[in-house]
N, C-alpha and C positions, 0 to 999 in steps of 0.2 A: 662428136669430134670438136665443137665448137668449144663446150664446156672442158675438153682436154688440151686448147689449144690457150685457154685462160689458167688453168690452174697451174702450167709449164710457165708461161708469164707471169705470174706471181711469185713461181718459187724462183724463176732465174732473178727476177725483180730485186727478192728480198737478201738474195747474195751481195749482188752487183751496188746495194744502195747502204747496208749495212755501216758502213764509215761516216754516212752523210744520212742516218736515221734521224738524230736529234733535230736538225734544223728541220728536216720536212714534219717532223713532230710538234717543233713547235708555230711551222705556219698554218697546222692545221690545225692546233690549238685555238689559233687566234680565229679563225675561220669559225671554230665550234661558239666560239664565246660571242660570237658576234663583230669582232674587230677586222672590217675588211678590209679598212685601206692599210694595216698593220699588214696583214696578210699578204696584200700586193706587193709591201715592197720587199717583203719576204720572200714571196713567189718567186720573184722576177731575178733577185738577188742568185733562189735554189736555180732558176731554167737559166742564167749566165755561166753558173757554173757547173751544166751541166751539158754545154756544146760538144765537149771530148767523150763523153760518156754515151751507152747503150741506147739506143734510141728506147726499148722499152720506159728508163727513165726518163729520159726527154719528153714520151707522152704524157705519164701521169701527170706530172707537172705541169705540161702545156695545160693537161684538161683542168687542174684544181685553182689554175692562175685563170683560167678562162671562165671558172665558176665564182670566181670573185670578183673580180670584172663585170658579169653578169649584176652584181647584188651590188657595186657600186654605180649601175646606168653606165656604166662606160663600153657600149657598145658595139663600136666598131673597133676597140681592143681586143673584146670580145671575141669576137668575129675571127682575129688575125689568130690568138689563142685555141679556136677552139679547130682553124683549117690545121694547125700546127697538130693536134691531139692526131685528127683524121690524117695528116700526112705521117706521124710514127704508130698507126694501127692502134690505137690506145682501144681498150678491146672492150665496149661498153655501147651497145645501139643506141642508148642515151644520148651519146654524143650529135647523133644527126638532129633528134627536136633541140636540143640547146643552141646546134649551129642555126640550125631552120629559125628558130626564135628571133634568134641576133640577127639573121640577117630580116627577116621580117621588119623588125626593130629600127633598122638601118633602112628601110624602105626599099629594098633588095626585094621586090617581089617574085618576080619570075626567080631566079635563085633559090628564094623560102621554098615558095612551091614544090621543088623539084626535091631540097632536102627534105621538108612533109614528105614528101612520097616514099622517098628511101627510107626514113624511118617508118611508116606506113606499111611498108613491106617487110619489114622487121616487126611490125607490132600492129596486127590488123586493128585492134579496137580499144587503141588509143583514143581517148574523146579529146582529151589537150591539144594533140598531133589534127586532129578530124576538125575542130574549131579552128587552130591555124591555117589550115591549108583552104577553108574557106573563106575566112580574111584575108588572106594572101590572096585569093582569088577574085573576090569581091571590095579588095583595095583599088584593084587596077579601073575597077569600073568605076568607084568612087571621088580617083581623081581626075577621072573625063567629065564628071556632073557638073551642071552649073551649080554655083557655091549660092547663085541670088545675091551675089554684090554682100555677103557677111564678113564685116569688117574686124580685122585683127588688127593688135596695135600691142607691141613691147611698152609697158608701165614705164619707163625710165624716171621717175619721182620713187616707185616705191624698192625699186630694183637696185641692187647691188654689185660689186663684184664676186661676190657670196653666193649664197641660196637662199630665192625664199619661196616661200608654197601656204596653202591650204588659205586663201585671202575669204574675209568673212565681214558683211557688209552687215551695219547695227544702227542704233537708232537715225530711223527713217533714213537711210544712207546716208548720212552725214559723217560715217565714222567706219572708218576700215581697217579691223584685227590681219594680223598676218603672223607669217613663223618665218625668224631669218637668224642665219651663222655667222651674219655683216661682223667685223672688225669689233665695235664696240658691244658684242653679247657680253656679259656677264661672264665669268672667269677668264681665268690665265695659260688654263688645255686647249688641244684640241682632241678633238674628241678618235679613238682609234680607229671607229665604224668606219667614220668619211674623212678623215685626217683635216678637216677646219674645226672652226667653235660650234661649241653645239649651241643648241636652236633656242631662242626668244622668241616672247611674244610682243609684237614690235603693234602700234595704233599710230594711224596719221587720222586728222581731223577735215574740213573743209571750214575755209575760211566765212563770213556774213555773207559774200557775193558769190558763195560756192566753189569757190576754187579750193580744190586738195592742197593741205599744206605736206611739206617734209616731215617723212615719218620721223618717231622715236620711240624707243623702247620703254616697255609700258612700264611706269610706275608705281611698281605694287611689290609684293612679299611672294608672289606667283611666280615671276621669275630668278631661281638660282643659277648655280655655277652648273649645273647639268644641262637637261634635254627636255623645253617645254616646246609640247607642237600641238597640234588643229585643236582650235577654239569652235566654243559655239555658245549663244548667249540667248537666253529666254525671254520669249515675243515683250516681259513686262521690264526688260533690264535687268531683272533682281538679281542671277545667277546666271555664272559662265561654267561649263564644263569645258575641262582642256586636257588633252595627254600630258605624261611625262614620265621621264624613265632617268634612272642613274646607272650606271655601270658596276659591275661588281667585276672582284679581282678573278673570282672561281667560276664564276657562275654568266652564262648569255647573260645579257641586258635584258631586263624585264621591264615591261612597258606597261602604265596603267591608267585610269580614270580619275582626275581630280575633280572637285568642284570648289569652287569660290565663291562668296557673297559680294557684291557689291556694298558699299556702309559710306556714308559720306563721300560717294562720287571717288571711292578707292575699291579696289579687290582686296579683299582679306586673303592671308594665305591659305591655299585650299588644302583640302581634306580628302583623301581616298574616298573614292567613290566602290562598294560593296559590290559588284555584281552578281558571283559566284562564291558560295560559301565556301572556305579550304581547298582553292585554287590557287594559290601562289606561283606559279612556273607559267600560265597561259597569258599570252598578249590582250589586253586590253586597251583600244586604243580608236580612234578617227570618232569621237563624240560627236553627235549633232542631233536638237532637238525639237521635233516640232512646233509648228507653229501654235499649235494650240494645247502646250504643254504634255499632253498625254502621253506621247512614248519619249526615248533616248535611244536614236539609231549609234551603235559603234560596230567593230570589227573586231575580231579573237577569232583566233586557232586552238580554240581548245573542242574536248571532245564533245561531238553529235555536231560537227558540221559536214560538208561535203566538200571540201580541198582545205590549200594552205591557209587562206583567210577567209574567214564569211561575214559576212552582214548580220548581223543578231538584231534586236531591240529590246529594251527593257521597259513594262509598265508601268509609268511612274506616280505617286500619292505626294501629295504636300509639295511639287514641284520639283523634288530633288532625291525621294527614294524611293528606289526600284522594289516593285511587287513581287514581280517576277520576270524572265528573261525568255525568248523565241529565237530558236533561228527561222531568217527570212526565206528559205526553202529553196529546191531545187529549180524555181523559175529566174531567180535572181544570182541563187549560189553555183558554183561550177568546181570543179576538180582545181580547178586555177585558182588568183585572188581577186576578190572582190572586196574594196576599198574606198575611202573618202565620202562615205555619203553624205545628201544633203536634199533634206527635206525642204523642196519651196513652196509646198501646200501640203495638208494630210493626205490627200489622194497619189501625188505628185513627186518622185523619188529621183536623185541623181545621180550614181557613182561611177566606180571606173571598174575596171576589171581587165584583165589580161587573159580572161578564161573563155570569154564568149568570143563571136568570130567580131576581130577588129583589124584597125590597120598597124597593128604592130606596138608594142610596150602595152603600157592601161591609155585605153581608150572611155571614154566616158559614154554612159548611157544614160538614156530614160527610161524610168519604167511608174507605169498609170496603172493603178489600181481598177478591177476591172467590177461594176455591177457592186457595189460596197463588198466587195467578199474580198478576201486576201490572196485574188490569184493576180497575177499581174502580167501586165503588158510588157516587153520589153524592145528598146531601140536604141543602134547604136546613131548618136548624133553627128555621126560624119566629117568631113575637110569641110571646111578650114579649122572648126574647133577643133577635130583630131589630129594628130598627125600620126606618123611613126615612132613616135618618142612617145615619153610618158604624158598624158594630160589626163589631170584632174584636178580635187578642188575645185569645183568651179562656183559661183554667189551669182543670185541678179537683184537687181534693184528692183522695188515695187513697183508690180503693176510695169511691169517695162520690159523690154525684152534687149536690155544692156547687163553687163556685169563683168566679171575678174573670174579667170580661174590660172591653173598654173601649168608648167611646161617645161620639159626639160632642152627642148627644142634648139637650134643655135646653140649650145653648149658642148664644145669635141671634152669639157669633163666632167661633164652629166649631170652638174648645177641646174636647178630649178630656178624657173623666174614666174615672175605676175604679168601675164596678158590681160590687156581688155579686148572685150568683143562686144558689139553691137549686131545686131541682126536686123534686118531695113524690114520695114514695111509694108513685106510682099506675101505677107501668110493671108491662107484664105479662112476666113472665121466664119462660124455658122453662130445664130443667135437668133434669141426668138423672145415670144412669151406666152405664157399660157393664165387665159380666162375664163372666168365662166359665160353662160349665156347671157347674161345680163354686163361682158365688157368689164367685169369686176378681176383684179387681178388677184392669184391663187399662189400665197404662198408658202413655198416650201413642198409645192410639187415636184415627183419626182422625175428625169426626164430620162430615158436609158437611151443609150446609143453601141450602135454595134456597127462597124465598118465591115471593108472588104479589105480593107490597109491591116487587119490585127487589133481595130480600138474596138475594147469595149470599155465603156464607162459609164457611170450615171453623178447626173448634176442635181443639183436642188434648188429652185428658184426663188430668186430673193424677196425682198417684201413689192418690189415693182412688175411681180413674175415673171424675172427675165431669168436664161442660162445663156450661157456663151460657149463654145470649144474653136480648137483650129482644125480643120482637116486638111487634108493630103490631096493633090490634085491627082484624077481619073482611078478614083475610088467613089464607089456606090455605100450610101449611108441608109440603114434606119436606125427611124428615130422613134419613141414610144412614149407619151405621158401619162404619167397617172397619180391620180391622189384621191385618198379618200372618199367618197361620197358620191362618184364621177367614173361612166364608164373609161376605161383606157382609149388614148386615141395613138392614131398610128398614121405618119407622114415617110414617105421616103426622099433620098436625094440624092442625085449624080452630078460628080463634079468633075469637068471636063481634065482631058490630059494636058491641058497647054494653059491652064488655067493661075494667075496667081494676083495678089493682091486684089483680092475678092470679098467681098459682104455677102453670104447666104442668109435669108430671113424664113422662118420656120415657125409658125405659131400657131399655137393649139386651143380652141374653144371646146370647152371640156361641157359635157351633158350629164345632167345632175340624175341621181335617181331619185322618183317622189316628188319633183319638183317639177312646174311648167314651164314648159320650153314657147316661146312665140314664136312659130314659124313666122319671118318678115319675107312682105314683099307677094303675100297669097294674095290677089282680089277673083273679086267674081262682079258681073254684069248686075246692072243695079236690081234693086229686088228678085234676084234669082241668085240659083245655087247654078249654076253654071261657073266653070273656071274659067278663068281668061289664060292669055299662051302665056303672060309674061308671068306667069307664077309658078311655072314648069321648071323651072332651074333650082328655087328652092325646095320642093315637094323630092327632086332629082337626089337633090344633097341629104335629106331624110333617107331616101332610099339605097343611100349609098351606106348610112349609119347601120338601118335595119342587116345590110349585107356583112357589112362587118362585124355584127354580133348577132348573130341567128339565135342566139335565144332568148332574144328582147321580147317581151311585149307593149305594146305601148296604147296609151288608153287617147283616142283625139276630140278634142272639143273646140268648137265653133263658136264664139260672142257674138250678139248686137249691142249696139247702141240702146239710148235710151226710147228711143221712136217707135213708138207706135206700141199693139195692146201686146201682153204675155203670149197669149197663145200663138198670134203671128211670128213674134218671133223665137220661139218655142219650136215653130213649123220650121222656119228659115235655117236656122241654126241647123237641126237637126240635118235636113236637106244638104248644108255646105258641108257638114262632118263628112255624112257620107259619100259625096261627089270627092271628097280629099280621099276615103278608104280606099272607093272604087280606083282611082288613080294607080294608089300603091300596088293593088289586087292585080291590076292591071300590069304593071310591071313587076311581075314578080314575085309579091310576099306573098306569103299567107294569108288565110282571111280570119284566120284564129290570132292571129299575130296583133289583128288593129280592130281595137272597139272605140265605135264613133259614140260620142253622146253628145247632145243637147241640152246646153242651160239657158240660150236666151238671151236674155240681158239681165239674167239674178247673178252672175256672178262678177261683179263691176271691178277694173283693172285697180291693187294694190302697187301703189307707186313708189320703187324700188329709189336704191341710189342715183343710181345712171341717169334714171329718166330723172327725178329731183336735181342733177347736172344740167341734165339737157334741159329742161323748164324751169325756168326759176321762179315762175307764181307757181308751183308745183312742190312740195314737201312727201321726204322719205316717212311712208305708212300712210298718205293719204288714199281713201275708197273713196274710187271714182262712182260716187251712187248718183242721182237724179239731185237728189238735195245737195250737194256739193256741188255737180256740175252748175247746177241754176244760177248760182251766188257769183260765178266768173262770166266776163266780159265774153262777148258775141264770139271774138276771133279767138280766147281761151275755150270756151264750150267746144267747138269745133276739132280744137285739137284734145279735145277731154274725149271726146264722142271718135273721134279715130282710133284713141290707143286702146276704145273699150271695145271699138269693132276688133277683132282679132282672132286666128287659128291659131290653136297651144297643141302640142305634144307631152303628157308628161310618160315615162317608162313607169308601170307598175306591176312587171314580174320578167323574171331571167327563165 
């Protein structure tokens, strides 16, 4: 019935419109090509003079003037266009997720909702429709949250009466790329798409005492009479990639990848950048490249992605050509578009999308790379940075949690501007470091972390073996270290729900295999093997090691001093080894698990770094033997003859 009540519509349609074909032919032309704000005012021109006419025409027209609208951000035009299509029956269920969107868009939450649904009910497994309506849903809660005082601020230095977007902070932030359609761009059109000039690459500097000067339009062969947009420039200067597209009479606008060299503190004019071999027709476009050269994240709708736009990367050689190309998969990509990225570490990824559940237009996300493997975390980063309007682009400065991104916000016609935002210093960080037994720091261990928030990640500890992350308050953390040579250790952590601006400290003493471990802080009663109580906390902490890895074996030895004959303390030794077994045996382990031996005082303490720190008549690889001891002063001997009384552990079989 439905499909006979559309084909009746079309054919009374194509009577009734017949005198007045050409013009809707050629606004849909312009529409095809790309030209939308051509389109609109074509649109708007067809649905004037079409008030006396059949409402069948009234709707199509309302719905294709409202599809334009759509694709120029002009939203709540949107909106008015697309109630107009649903008040003349325009016969397409399409029409409810378009309104839903717009009002979505329009921060119209309850409304959105309720159109998700009606569309929802026309189209159970809609994933578009299913991601909206839980945006819509989880918008409302998001502008009850406290925001933590993160500060927004309109750029009015770099902003215009114009548009501008995609800002991109460069050497050591002293220098900030942008893309604007300001008055003075480069030719004498405007462009048909948006009906202003189309887009330059505009750079403002910061003066000696850091103050941002007045931008200006970059200086170079990069910017013509067409459409140059999102920049992005490599960690060493040498090379900027940037978009740019020109307009053809027959054909969409096709959008592509340039690159430029840097040469005497100028951009040479760039060059086409290759991604896909005998692809001419697919968008290439939103360049950005990591920090450590190796890939070139952009965006293309061409085919093997999963919606209108996806996130790709190409691997790059010699700094500037692509290996080969990837899409970023179904954890990042959606049926929707996903847009603007921006890599602010390799692990560390930014972009916007309108596919996943947000609060309406592109909202921006994170997403963390999880365990080095290429699955990824994703999150959307909420109000104030988002809003209902488009936001993306976003940069931060080093090391800093300030930066610029963009927004169409404040604008009834749908011009992008430069926000800054600052974020205060209410995140709670966790940090640590990881040593070995000996206080030695271990670098380039690995640390993995796995939340109850969704994180997982792993860090690598620098030359001081520290890691750092932020976490999320009233989520439960483990945390795992491990590197080479050293069994795995394992700490967990909870962090409270009311928790913020917080230091958690997490650090890992890593046990060597093969190697002797000193248990500190053992004594025993003098000439006896007898333990004393205050030794019981360290013997505790062994036993807590042996439990977490059950299929340690560990071999234990007892020192003395230089005092007295071999065999005495041959007898002694042996005696404390096994008053330490008995301990363990005692709680617990196994007795095949711990072999005690006896050296005495033949195997005299090898004087590491640490202790060469901590003593400085002391030198790294000195043997504490009797002949060495002798040669040092009364109050050195004493502390010679301590460090060689000692209980060692070393592991010698899993």
């Amino acid at each position: 019935m439905r499909f006979l009540k559309i084909i009746c519509f079309i054919f009374s349609l194509l009577i009734m419109v017949s005198c007045k074909q050409a013009k809707l032919n050629d606004a849909r032309d312009q529409y095809i090509r790309g030209d939308y704000y051509s389109a609109s005012q074509t649109y708007k021109k067809l649905y004037t003079q079409s008030r006396n006419k059949d409402n069948a025409l009234k709707g199509i027209i309302a719905f294709e003037m409202a599809e334009v609208y759509r694709k120029l951000n002009r939203s709540s035009h949107a909106v008015n266009a697309y109630k107009n299509a649903i008040r003349y029956e325009y016969p397409d269920s399409l029409i409810y997720l378009r309104y839903a969107q717009m009002l979505h868009k329009q921060g119209e939450y309850n409304q959105a909702i309720e159109a998700y649904t009606e569309f929802l009910n026309l189209s159970l497994d809609n994933q578009i429709a299913k991601n909206g309506l839980e945006g819509a849903s989880l918008s409302l809660l998001w502008q009850e949250e406290n925001t933590k005082g993160i500060n927004i601020a309109y750029s009015e230095l770099f902003n215009s009466n114009r548009g501008e977007f995609s800002p991109v902070l460069a050497q050591n932030d002293n220098v900030i790329y942008f893309n604007s359609s300001r008055n003075d761009a480069i030719g004498d059109t405007n462009s048909p798409i948006t009906g202003v000039k189309y887009n330059d690459i505009y750079i403002a500097e910061k003066n000696a005492i850091g103050e941002w000067q007045k931008p200006k339009r970059l200086s170079s062969e990069i910017n013509t009479e067409f459409d140059e947009g999102t920049a992005t420039i490599t960690s060493n200067g040498k090379y900027m990639f940037y978009t740019y597209s020109s307009p053809s009479a027959s054909n969409p606008t096709v959008t592509k990848i340039y690159v430029s060299r840097r040469i005497n503190g100028t951009w040479s004019i760039g060059r086409e950048l290759k991604l896909a071999e005998n692809d001419n027709t697919s968008l290439f476009a939103h360049p950005s490249v990591s920090p450590s050269g190796e890939y070139l994240y952009f965006v293309s709708d061409m085919l093997g992605g999963y919606g209108s736009k996806d996130i790709w990367r190409a691997k790059l050689a010699n700094e500037i050509e692509p290996l080969f190309i990837e899409n970023l998969g179904p954890e990042i990509n959606t049926p929707g578009d996903e847009v603007f990225p921006y890599l602010r570490n390799d692990t560390t990824l930014y972009f916007s999308s309108d596919g996943h559940p947000g609060m309406g237009g592109l909202d921006i996300f994170i997403a963390r790379k999880q365990n080095n493997s290429e699955q990824w975390n994703i999150e959307n980063i909420k109000s104030p940075i988002n809003s209902s309007y488009d936001d993306f682009g976003i940069t931060f400065k080093k090391n800093s949690e300030k930066g610029f991104f963009s927004s169409n916000r404040n604008d009834t016609r749908g011009y992008d501007h430069i926000y800054s935002f600052e974020i205060p210093n209410n995140i709670i960080t966790v940090e640590g470091i990881v040593v070995d037994h000996e206080d030695e720091f271990i670098y380039g261990a690995t640390v993995l972390v796995v939340g109850s928030d969704g994180l997982q990640q792993s860090f690598k500890t620098n030359k001081e073996g520290e890691y750092r992350f932020v976490a999320n308050a009233g989520n439960n953390y483990l945390l795992m270290a491990i590197t080479e040579g050293f069994l795995n250790q394992e700490h967990s952590l909870k962090v409270g729900p009311n928790v913020s601006d917080t230091l958690y400290y997490v650090d890992f003493e890593m046990i060597p295999y093969n190697k002797p471990v000193v248990l500190e802080n053992i004594f025993y009663d003098f000439d006896s093997a007898l333990l004393k109580e205050e030794s019981k906390d360290e013997l505790d902490g062994l036993i807590d090691i042996l439990n977490e890895h059950p299929g340690v074996v560990i071999e234990l030895k007892a020192h003395t001093d230089r005092w007295g004959s071999e065999d005495y303390n041959y007898s002694l030794s042996l005696s404390r080894a096994r008053s330490v077994k008995d301990y363990l045996i005692n709680h617990g382990i196994n007795t095949e698990r711990v072999i005690a031996v006896a050296v005495g005082k033949n195997e005299p303490k090898i004087i590491t770094s640490s202790i060469a720190t901590k003593y400085n008549f002391l030198n790294e690889g000195d043997v504490l033997n009797e002949e060495i001891v002798k040669t040092f002063s009364i109050e050195h001997q004493e502390i010679a003859d301590q460090l060689n009384r000692r209980t060692e552990f070393k592991i010698i079989d899993f």
